[in-house]
C-alpha positions in Angstrom: 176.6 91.9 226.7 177.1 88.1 227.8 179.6 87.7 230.3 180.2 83.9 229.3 179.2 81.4 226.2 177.2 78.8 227.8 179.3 76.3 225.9 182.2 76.7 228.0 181.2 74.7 231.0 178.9 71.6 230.1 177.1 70.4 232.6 177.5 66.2 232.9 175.1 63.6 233.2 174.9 63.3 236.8 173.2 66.8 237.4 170.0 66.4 239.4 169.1 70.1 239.1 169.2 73.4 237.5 168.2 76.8 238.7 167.6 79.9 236.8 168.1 83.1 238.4 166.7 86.6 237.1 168.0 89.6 238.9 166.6 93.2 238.0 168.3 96.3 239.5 170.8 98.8 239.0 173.8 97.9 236.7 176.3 99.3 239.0 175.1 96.6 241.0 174.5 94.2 239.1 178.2 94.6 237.5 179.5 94.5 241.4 177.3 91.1 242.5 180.1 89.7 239.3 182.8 90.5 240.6 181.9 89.3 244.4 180.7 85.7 242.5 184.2 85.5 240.9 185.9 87.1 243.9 184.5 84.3 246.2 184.5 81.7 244.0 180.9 81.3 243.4 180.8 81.7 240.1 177.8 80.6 238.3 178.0 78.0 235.3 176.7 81.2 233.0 175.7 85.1 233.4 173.8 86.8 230.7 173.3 90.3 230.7 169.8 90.3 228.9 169.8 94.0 229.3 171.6 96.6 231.2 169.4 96.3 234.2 168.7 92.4 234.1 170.9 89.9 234.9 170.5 85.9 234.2 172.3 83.6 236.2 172.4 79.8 235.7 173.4 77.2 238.2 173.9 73.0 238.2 173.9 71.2 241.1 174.2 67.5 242.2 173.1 67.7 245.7 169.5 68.8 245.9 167.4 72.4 245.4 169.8 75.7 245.6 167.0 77.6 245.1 166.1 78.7 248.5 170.1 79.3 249.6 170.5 81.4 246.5 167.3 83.9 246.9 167.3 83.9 250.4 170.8 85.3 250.8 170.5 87.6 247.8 167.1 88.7 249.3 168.3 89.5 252.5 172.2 91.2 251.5 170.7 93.0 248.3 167.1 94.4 249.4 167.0 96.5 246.4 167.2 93.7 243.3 164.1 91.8 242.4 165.0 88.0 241.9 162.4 85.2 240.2 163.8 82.1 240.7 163.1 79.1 238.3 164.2 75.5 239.3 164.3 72.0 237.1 164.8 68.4 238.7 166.0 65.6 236.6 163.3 63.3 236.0 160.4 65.6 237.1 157.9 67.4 235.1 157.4 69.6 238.0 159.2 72.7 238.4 159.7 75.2 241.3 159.1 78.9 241.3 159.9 81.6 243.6 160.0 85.3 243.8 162.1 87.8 245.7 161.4 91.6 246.4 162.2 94.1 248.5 164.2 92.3 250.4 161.0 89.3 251.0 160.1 86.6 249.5 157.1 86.5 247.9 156.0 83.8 246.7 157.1 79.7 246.8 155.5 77.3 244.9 155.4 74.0 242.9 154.0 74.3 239.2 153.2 70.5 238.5 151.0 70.2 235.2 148.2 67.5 235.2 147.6 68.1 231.6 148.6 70.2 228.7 146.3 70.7 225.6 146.0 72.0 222.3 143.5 74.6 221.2 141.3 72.5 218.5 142.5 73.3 215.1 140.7 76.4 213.3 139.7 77.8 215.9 140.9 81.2 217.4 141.0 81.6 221.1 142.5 84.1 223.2 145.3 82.0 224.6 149.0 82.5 225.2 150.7 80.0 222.9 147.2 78.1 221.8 147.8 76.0 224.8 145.8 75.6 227.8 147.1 74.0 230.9 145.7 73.0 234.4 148.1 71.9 237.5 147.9 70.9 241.1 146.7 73.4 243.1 149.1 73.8 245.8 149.4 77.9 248.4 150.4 80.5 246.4 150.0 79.0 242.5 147.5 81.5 241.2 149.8 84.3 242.1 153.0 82.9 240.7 150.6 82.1 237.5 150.1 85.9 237.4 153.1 86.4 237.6 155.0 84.2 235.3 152.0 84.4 232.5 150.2 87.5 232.9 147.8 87.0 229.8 147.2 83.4 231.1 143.3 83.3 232.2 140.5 80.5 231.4 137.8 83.5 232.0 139.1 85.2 228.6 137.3 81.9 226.9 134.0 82.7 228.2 132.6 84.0 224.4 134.0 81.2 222.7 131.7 78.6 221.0 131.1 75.6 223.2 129.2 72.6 223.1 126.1 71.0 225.1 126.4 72.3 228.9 129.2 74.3 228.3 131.6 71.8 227.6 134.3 72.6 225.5 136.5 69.6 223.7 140.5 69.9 223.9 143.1 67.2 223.0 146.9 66.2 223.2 148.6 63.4 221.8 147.2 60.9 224.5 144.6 62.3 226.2 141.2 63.7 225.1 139.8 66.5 227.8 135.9 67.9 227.9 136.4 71.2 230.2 133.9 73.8 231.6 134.6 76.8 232.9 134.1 78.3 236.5 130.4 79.7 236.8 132.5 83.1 237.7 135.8 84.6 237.9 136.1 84.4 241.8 134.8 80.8 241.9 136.5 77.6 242.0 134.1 75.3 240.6 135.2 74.4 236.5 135.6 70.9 235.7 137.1 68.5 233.0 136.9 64.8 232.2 140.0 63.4 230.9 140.2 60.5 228.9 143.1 58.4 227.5 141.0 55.9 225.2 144.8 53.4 224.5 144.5 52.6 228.4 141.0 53.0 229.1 142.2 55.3 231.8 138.9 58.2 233.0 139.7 61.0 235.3 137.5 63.5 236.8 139.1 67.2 237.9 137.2 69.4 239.9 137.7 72.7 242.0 139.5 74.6 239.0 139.9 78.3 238.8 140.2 81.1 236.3 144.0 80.3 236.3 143.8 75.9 235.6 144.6 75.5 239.2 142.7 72.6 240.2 141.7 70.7 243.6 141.0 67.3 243.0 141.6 64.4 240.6 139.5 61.3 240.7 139.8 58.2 238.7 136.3 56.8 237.8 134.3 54.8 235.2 133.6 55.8 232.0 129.6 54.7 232.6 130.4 57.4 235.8 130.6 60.1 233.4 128.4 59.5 231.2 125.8 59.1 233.7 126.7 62.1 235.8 126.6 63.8 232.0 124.9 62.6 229.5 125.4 65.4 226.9 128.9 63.7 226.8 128.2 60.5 226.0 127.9 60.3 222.2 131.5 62.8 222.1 133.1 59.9 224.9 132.0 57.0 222.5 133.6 58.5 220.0 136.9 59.1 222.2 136.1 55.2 223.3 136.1 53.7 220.7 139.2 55.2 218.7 141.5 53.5 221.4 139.5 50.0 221.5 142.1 48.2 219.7 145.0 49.3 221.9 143.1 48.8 225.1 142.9 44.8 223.8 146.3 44.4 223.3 147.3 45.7 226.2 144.8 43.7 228.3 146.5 40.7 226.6 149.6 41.5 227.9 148.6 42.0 231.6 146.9 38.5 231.3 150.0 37.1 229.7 152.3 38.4 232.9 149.9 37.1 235.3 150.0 33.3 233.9 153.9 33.9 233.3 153.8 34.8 237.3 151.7 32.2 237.9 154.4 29.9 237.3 156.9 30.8 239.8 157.1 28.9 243.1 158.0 31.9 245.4 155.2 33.8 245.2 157.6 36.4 246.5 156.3 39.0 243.5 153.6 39.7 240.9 156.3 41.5 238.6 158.6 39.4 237.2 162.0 40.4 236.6 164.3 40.0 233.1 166.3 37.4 234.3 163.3 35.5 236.4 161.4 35.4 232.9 164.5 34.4 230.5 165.4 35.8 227.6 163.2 34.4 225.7 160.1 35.2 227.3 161.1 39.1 228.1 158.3 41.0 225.4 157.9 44.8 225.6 155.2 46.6 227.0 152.6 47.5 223.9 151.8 50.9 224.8 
C-alpha cells in the first residue's frame, strides 16, 4: 500500500540533499511511527509501504546531511526496527551509507566510485549488472559493500579468461582500465592502470580488495607503465593512439589561453575570465 504519490510534493531546485530511509519491523509499528511523523509534524516528503513489514521513507533537505539525526533517533527510541540509510548530495557522485540494528549503528561510510566499467562485450562473467566498480577505500566500505550488494565480489572472476600477467581489459565511455586481481581473497594487493587516451591522462590504483575497494591512486607516465609492465604495452598503444587526435586539440587550446593570458598587464591570474577575454575571444573547451 503507498501511503502517498510521490508527485504530490516536488521537491525544488534548491535541494542540496536527499535521504532514503528503509525501516523493517513489525507493521503495527511501522503503521504507529505514521502516525507519530504526521502527529508531530515530521512528515516525510513520501512513505511507501514496499511490503507489510518494510517501510520506505524519503526526505529533501536544504541544510546539510539528515542522515545521522534521522537513524540515530530512530535507532535509539525504536531498538527493534532495522534502518539502512541511503543519502544523495547535489553535485556529488559520492553517496553516504549507514546501517542501524538493534538499537546500534553499524556501519557509516562514504561510497565514492573511482571508476565504473563495462564487462567487454561477449563475454559472460559472473557479475551483478555486468558492471564492475572500484571506490575509495575509506573504515567500514567492504562491509557496507556486503551489505548493499551481496553477490558483488572481484574473486568470483578468478576462472575467467585473462590476458598476459593476469591482466584483464575493461572500458567505459572515457576511460580504458587493465585490472588484476588480488593474489588471494584475504589480500589487498589487485591493481589497475587507468587510461583516458582524449586527455592523455594515466593513473595507477593499488591496494584493491575482493570487493573494488582500493588504497591508493597515483597519476604517472604512460612510459611508467609500460616499463613497470611491459606485457601492456602493445594493448596501451593501442588505447594511445585512438585519443591522439583529441589530446592535439586540446594541447592547442591550453597554449592558446596561455598567449591570451600573456597579454594582460595584471598578472593577477592565469585563467582568464569571460568578460577579461571579450566576447569575441571566449571559445569552448574541446573536450
Amino acid at each position: 500500500m503507498r501511503e502517498r504519490d510521490h508527485t504530490e510534493r516536488i521537491p525544488n531546485m534548491s535541494i542540496s540533499t536527499m535521504t532514503v530511509q528503509t525501516l523493517t519491523g513489525p507493521s503495527v509499528l511501522l503503521k504507529e511511527l505514521i502516525q507519530k511523523y504526521r502527529a508531530e509534524c515530521q512528515d516525510p516528503d513520501d512513505i511507501v509501504f514496499v511490503d507489510a513489514t518494510t517501510l520506505q521513507t524519503t526526505m529533501y533537505s536544504g541544510s546539510g546531511s539528515s542522515l545521522l539525526y534521522l537513524g540515530d533517533a530512530l535507532a535509539v527510541k525504536y531498538p527493534t526496527l532495522e534502518i539502512q540509510s541511503t543519502e544523495w548530495f547535489d553535485c556529488f557522485e559520492g553517496v553516504s551509507l549507514a546501517h542501524w540494528k538493534g538499537g546500534r549503528r553499524i556501519y557509516l561510510c562514504e561510497m565514492t566510485e573511482i571508476v565504473s566499467c563495462e564487462v567487454p562485450g561477449g563475454l559472460n562473467w559472473p557479475i551483478p549488472d555486468n558492471r564492475i566498480r572500484f571506490w575509495h577505500d575509506v573504515p567500514d566500505l567492504p562491509l557496507a559493500i556486503q551489505h548493499v550488494f551481496p553477490r558483488y565480489d572481484l574473486m568470483s572472476l578468478m576462472d575467467c579468461p585473462t590476458l598476459a600477467g593476469r591482466w584483464r581489459a575493461l572500458h567505459n565511455s572515457y576511460d580504458n582500465v587493465l585490472f588484476r586481481l588480488p593474489s588471494d581473497p584475504e589480500q589487498k594487493d589487485g591493481i589497475f592502470v587507468q587510461m583516458t587516451p582524449q586527455t592523455g591522462r594515466v593513473a595507477i590504483v593499488r591496494g584493491i580488495d575482493r570487493y573494488g575497494c582500493c588504497a591508493s591512486e597515483q597519476l604517472v607516465a604512460y612510459a611508467d607503465v609500460t616499463a613497470r609492465w611491459p606485457e601492456l604495452r602493445p594493448l596501451l598503444r593501442t588505447y594511445w593512439r585512438t585519443g591522439k587526435t583529441q589530446r592535439r586539440r586540446n594541447r592547442r587550446w591550453w597554449q592558446l589561453q596561455r598567449k591570451k593570458a600573456s597579454r594582460h598587464k595584471n598578472g593577477r591570474s592565469a585563467f582568464l575570465t569571460e568578460k577579461a577575454m571579450g566576447e569575441d575571444e571566449v571559445q569552448e573547451i574541446p573536450f
